[in-house]
N, C-alpha and C positions, 0 to 999 in steps of 0.2 A: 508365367509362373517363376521363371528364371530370374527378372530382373526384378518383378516385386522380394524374392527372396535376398538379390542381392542390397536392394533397397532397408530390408530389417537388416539384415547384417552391416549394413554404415551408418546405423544408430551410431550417438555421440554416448557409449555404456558410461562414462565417465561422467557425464551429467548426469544419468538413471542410476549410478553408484549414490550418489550426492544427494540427489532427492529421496533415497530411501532410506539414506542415513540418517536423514535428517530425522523424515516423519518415527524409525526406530527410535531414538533420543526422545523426540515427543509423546511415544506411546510410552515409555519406561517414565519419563518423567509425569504422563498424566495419571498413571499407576500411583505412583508415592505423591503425589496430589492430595488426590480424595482415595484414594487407600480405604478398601471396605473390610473391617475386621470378619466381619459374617462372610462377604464374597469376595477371597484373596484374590480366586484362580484371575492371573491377566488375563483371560478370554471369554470370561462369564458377561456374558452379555449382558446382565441386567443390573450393569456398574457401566458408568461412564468408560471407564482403558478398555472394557469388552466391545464397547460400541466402537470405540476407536479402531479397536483392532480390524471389524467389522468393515469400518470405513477405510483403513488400510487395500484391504483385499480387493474391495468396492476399486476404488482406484486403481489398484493394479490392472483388474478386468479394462477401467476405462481406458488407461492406458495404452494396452494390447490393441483395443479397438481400432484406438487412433491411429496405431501405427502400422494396423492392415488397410488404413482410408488411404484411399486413393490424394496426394497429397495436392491438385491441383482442385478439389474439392473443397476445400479452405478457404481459395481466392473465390469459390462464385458462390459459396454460400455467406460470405461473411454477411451480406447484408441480411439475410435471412435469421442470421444469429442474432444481428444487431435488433435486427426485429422483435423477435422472438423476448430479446433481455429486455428491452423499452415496455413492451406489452406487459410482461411478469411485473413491474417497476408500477406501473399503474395498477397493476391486478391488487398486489403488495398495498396500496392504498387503501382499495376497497374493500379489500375481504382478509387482510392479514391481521395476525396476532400480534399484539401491543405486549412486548418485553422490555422491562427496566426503560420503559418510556421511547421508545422508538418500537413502529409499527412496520418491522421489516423482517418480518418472517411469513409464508403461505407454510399451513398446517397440512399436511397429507399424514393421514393418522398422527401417531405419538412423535413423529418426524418434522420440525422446521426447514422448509426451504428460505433460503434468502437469496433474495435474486440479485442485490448489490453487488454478492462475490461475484456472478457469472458476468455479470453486464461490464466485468475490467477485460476479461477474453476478448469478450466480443466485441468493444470500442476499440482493439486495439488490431483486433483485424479488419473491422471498417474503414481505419484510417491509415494500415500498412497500403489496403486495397486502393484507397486514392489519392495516397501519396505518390503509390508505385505506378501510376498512370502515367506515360509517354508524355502528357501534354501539361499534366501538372507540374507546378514549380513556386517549393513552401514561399521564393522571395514573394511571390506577387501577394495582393489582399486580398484577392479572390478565394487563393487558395488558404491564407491564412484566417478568413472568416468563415469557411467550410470546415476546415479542421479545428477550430473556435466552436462551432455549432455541434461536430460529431462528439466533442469532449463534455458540452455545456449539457445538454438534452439529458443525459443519465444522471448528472450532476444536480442540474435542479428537480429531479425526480425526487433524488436521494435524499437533497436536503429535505422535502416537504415529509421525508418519515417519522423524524428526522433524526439523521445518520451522518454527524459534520465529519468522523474520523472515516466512514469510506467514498464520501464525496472530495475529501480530501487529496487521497490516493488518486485522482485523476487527473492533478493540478504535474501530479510528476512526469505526464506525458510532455510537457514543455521539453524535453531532452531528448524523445524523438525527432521534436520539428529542428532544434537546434545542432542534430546530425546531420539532418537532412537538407540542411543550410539556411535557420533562420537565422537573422542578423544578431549578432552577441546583445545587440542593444536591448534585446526582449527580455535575455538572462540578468542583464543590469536591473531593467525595470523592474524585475520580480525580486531579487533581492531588496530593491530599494524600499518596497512594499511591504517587504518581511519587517526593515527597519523601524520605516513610519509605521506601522502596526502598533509594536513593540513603543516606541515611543511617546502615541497617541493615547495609551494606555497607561503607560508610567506616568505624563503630565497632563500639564493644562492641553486640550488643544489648539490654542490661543498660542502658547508658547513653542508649541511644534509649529505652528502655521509662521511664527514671526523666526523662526531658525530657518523655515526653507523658504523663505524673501529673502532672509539676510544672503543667504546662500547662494540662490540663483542670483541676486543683485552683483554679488563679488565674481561671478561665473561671466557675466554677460558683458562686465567693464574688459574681464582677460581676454575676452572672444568678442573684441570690438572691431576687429578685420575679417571675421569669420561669419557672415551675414545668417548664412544658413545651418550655422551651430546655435546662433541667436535666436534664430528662429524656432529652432528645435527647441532650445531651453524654454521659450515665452510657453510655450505647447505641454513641454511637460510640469513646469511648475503650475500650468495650472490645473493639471491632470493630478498631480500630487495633493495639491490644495483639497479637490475635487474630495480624492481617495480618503483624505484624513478626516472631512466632514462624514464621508461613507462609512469609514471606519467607527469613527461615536457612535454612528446610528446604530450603524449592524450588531453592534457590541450591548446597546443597550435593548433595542426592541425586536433582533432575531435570534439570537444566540439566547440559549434556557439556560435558565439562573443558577443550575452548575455548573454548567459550560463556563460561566464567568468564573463565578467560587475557583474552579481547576487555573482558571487564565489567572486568575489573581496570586493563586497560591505559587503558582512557577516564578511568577516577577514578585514574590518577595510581598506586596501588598496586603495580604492580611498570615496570619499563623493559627492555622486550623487544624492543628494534628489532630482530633478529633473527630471533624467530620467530613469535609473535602477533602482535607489534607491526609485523612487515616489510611488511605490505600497506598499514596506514596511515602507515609512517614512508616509504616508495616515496611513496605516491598525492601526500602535502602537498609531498614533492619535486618532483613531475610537476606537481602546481599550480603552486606557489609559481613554479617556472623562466618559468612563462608570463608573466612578467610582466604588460605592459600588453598588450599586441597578439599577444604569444603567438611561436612557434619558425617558424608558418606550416606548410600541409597538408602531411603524410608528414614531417615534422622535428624531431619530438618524439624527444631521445635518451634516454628513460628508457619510450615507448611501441617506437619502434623495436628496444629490445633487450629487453623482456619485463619492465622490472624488476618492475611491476606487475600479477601475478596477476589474470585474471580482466579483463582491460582491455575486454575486447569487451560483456562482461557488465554486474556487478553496480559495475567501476571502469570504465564509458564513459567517468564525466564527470572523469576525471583525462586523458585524451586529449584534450577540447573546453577541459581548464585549461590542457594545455601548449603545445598549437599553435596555440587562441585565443586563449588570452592573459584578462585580466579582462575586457575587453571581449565576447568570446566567450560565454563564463560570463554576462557581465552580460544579451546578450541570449537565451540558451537559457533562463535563468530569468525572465527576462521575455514568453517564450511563453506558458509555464509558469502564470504568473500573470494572464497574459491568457486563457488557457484556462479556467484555475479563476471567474476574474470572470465570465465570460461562461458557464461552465457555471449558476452563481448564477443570472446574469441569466435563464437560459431557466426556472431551475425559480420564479423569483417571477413570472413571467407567466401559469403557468400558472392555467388554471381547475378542472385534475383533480387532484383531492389523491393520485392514483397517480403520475401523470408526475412532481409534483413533489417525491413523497417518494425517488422514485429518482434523479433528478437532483442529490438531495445526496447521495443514497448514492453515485455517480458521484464527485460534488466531496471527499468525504471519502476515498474509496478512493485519488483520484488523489494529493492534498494529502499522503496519507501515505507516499506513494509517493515521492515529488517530494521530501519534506523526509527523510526518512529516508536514503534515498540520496545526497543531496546530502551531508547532515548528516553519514553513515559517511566518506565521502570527504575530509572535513577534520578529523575527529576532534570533531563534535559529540556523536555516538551512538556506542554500538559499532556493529560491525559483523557484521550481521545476513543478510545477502546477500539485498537484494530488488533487484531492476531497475528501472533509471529509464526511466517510461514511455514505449514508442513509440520510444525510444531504444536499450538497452539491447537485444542481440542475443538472440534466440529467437524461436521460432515460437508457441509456446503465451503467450506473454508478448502477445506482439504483437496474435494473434488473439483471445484473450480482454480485452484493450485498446478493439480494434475493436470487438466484439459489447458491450461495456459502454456505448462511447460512443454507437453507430449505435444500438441500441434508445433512446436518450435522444432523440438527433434523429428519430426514426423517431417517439415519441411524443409530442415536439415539434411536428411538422409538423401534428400534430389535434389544436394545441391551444385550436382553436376548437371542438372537439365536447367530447364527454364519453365520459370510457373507461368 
């Protein structure tokens, strides 16, 4: 009794500070959202900020839960979780409710589950679980084709919902393998990816395909005593080649004809304020008006009158731009970033190569969260529809939020022992 006592008491309060602050800011902000003239009270349930509030509490209990589990519970159930999220994921196919065109809610009465949110938890304890394995080691293929497989399985679940912005979110796991010592050259290859994307799009791909000949040609003259850089190069230009014919494809016969319209409208390709374009040509409005200090709470007149789709949700933070102003903005992203440093900080103390491979899996889930959302909002990214964490309105968001970060403090708290 003694030592589970002293175990709650070396909770990390400073990141339980940070996560409540957050979701407070989100509840206040999804209040002056959708704002009900008939049902002011914040806790009226039968308004979205009263469900919220609901969902608040919901979490709190979950949280408490987690941090009376027994914390080597984590490592032997993870695959049973993983289990459990892969099943829901196919359930979600077959029997789930079809919202704004993705089929990735199970209805339990007036209630959507989505099981996308939980299944980030629980990949990311499958893969703490076998990475943290004595005999595992990320350089080899073996291991890097298993942790490939743990990431891919929820992913193409996801897509077939289809749900590209939380199939998305699990490309960010790449930063656990590369703590945990994949070669930099992976991190190369996936930006290089982003590039060609990005380029394949703007142009011919003819004229992309004849830049990366011209390219590796001038690469392979420099590297003409370097046999085995030569080699590498022949291997990846033509894995590029590959990728850029991949990339047409995928673009034009898997990705749904907004999904383009959105990709078109970020790279400048066509001007749709209208009707692709009307959620982020609204949102920069709703920012931009906030000026320094912002319109002040419930005074937001482009939150007040709906212009922005989805304000409660996946556009919260055009709500905290117009009535906070930059200032506002300045310090919700400086939670943010104080949450992500300090999640850091818990997983380098650690002594259990489990705790600590999840707590970046934690930091990378959030981080993509955090920037992607932000980023659609002002027209860095398209727009993908993920929710910004703890923030953004939903219950499954929320409590798969909670269950992500309280197992990190939960395994935290022993991190004087060994899992």
């Amino acid at each position: 009794m003694n030592n589970q006592r002293s175990l709650f008491f070396n909770v990390d309060w400073v990141t339980v500070l940070l996560i409540f602050a957050l979701m407070s800011i989100g509840l206040l902000n999804i209040h002056s959202a959708v704002f009900d003239p008939l049902h002011p009270d914040l806790f009226d349930s039968r308004t979205s900020y009263g469900r919220q509030f609901i969902f608040i509490i919901s979490s709190m209990v979950i949280g408490l839960v987690i941090l009376l589990l027994d914390s080597k519970f984590f490592n032997a159930a993870s695959p049973i979780f993983y289990g459990i999220t892969i099943f829901m994921l196919v359930l979600v196919l077959l029997i789930g409710r079809n919202i704004g065109g993705n089929q990735a809610w199970i209805s339990i009465g007036s209630f959507g589950l989505q099981p996308s949110e939980f299944a980030k938890f629980a990949t990311c304890l499958l893969l703490a679980r076998y990475l943290s394995a004595s005999t595992t080691k990320v350089q080899d293929l073996k291991t890097q084709l298993s942790c490939a497989a743990i990431i891919i399985v929820p992913v193409v679940l996801i897509l077939r919902q289809p749900d590209v912005g939380s199939a998305l979110v699990f490309t960010s796991l790449i930063f656990v393998l590369y703590r945990e010592g994949l070669p930099g050259y992976f991190l190369v290859a996936e930006l290089v990816a982003i590039v060609l994307f990005v380029l394949t799009l703007l142009y011919n791909k003819f004229f992309v395909l004849g830049g990366v000949v011209a390219l590796a040609a001038f690469l392979f003259y420099q590297f003409k005593r370097a046999r085995v850089l030569r080699m590498r190069l022949i291997i990846g230009t033509a894995l590029s080649i590959g990728y850029v014919f991949c990339v047409d494809f995928a673009y034009t016969n898997v990705l749904q004809p907004h999904h383009r319209k959105r990709i078109d409208v970020i790279l400048g390709k066509i001007n749709d304020p209208r009707n692709e374009g009307y959620n982020l040509n609204q949102s920069k409005i709703a920012i931009g008006s906030g000026q320094l200090w912002g319109k002040g709470y419930m005074q937001g007149t482009q939150t007040r009158y709906d212009f922005v789709p989805e304000q409660s949700t996946d556009f919260i933070f055009c709500t905290i731009g117009e009535e906070w102003g930059f200032a506002g903005c300045f310090v919700v992203m400086g939670l943010y970033v104080f949450l992500l440093m300090r999640i850091i900080f818990i997983a380098e103390r650690q002594r259990s190569a489990f705790t600590r491979i999840y707590a970046y899996g934690v930091a990378s889930v959030i981080f993509f969260h955090f920037f992607i959302n932000i980023g659609m909002t002002i027209g860095l990214v398209p727009v993908i529809g993920i929710p910004l964490p703890l923030i953004s309105y939903g219950g499954s968001s929320l409590w798969a939020f909670t269950i992500l970060l309280f197992i990190m403090l939960k395994l935290d708290s022993n991190r004087m022992g060994v899992l």
